[in-house]
N, C-alpha and C positions, 0 to 999 in steps of 0.2 A: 579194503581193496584200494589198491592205486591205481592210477587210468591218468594219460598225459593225450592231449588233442594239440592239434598241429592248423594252425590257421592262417592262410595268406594276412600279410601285415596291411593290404587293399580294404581286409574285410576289420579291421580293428571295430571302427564305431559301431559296426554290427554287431561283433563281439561282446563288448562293455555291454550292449544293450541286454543282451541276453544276459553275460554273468551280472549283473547291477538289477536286474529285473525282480521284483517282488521280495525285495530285501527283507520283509517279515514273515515269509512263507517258510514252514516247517524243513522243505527241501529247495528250498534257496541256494544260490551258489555261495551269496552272503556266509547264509548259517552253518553250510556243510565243512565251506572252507576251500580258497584256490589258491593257488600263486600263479604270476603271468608272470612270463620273462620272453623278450626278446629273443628271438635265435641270434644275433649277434652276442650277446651278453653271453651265452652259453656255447659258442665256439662254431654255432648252426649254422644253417643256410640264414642271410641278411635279411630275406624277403620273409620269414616265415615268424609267427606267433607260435609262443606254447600255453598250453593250461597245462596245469597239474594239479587234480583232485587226488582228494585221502578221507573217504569215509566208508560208510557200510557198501554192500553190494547191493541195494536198493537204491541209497541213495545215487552212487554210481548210472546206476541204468537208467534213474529220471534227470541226469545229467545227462547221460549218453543222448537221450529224447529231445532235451531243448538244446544241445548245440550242434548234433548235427545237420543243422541249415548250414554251418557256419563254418567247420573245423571236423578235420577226422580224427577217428580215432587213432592212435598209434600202436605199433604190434612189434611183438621180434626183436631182434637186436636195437632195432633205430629207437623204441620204446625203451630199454635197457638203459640203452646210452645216454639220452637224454635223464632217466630216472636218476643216474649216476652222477650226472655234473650239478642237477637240483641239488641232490644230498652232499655233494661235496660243497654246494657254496653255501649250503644252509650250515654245515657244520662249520665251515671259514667264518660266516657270522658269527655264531654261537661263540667261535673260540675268543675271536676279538673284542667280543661284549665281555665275555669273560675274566680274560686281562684286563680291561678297565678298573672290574673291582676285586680285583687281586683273589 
């Protein structure tokens, strides 16, 4: 299940606290796995943070738990779009690691 949250960049240090928090825990943000990006870096609003989790629908929902203090969820199109520009710049990575070793 993927799931992207949407976080004034105001609230970052609160953010990090939360994904950084209990880095040995079974449902860790650590363990489960996120990437953060900028809404500048991805074409967004300047003012706004992204998460993007990808794991089970449990884990999922004990993310959904600990950062909605913090950051919403995302839904709809605006969720879409953003899912879209992650995978396109994760595939841009891929590709350029790639060409390095021929």
């Amino acid at each position: 299940m993927k799931r992207v949250y949407e976080c004034d960049l105001s609230k970052k240090k609160d953010l990090l606290k939360i994904l950084e928090a209990d880095k040995f825990a079974e449902d860790s943000f650590e363990r489960i796995g996120y990437k953060l990006r900028e809404g500048a870096s991805l074409g967004e609003d300047k003012s706004k943070l992204y998460v993007y989790v990808s794991s089970s629908e449990d884990n999922v929902k004990k993310a959904d738990e600990k950062i909605k203090s913090v950051a919403n969820v995302l839904q709809g199109e605006k969720e879409k779009k953003v899912l879209d520009k992650i995978a396109a710049e994760d595939e841009g990575a891929e590709t350029g690691f790639g060409s390095m070793f021929g």
